[in-house]
N, C-alpha and C positions, 0 to 999 in steps of 0.2 A: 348420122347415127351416134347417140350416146356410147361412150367406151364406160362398162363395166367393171368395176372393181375385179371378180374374174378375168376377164378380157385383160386386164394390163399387168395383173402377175405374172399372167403365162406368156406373154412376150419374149421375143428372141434374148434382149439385154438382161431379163429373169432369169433365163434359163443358163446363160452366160454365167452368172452368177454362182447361181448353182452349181453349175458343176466341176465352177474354182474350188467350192467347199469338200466336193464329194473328192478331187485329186487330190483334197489335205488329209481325209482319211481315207484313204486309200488304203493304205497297209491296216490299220483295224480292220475295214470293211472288210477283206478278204481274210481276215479271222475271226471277226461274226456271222457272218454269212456263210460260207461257204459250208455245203449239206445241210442247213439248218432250215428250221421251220420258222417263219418271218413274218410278220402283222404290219404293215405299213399301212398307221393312223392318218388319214391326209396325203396319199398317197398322188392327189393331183393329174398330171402327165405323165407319171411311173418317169419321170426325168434317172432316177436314182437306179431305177431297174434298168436301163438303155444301157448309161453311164455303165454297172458292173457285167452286161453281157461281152459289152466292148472288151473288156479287160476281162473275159473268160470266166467270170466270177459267178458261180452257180448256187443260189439255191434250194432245198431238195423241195419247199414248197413256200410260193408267195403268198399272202393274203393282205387284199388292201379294199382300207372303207374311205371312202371319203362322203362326206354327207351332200352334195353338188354333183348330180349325175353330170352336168355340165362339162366338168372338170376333166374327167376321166375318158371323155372323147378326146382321141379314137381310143379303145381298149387296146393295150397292149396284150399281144398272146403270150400265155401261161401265167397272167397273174388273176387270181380269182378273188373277183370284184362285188363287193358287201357297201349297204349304205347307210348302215347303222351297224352300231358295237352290236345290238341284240339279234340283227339278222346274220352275224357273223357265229352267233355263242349257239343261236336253234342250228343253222346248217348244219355244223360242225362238231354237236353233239358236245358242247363245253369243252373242244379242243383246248389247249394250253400250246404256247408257242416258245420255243428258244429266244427269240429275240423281238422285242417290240420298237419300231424307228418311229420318232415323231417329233419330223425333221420338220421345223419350219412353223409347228402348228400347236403345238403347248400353250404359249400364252394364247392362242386365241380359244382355250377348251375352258370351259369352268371345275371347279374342284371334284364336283359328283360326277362327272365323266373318267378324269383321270382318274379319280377311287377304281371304278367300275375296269378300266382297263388292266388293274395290277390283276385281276382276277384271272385273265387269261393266258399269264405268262408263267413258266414253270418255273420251281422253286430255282435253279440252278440259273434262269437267263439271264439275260443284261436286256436292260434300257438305253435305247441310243436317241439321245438329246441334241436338237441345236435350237436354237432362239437369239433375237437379240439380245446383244450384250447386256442394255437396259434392263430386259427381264432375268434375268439372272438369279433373281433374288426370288424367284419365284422356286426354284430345284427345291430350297428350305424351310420353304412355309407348307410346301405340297407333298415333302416327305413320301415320294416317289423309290425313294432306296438310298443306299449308302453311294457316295461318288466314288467309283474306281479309276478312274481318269477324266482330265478336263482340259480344254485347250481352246484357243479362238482359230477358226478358220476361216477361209476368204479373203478376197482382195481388194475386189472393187465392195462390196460389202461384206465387213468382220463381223462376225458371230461368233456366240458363244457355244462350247459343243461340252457333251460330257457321257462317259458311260454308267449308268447307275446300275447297280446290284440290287435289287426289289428287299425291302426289309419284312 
């Protein structure tokens, strides 16, 4: 059996990974999140939603798209599950969210997507970024919002992480 591209990020050592990054923000996490309304772009294996139940970490509503139905097996209970930005915007009646995470999956989006995304965050949220380090350089070309913090996370792989402010 050929192993898929899919098939080898979601591996146990992926996920490992991950969730070296998610214990560096830890203490942000639990200041964006918690009671807030949350859009997780690329949301995968909801690894990041496990990760903040464990640590009691509540938010008052999830929403995550990933475009790979694939991915998102088995669904996690309480996150509601969209597989395009536009079937997110008709459900939800052009919902706006407190905080948008799109952790991991930035550089692989094109510019007219990310546009499309600042639409549905409200004026006051934050943007929660990580990517490789290499892409970095991508936050200033895409003019996604102002940086209110930045920092590399991970161990066994470093990343670049950072909160933007929507401009």
């Amino acid at each position: 059996m050929q192993t898929t591209f899919f098939h080898r990020i979601y591996s146990r050592a992926w996920k490992k990974k991950q969730l070296q990054k998610y214990s560096d923000l830890l203490p942000e996490l639990k200041a964006l999140v918690s009671g807030k309304t949350v859009l997780d772009y690329g949301l995968g294996k909801a690894w990041l939603w496990s990760f903040l139940e464990k640590k009691k970490i509540k938010a008052k509503e999830v929403h995550g798209i990933d475009l790979n139905e694939e991915a998102v097996k088995p669904r996690k209970k309480g996150i509601r599950y969209y597989f395009s930005l536009r079937d997110f915007r008709e459900k939800n009646n052009d919902k706006k969210v407190d905080l948008l995470v799109l952790f991991d999956v930035m550089h692989l989006m094109k510019e007219k997507e990310l546009n499309e995304l600042k639409k549905v965050v409200k004026k006051k949220c934050f943007i929660l970024v990580s990517l490789p380090e290499s892409k970095k350089g991508l936050l200033h070309n895409l003019k996604l919002g102002k940086v209110f913090w930045e920092g590399k996370i991970g161990k066994e792989e470093v990343d670049f992480a950072c909160l933007l402010k929507p401009s």
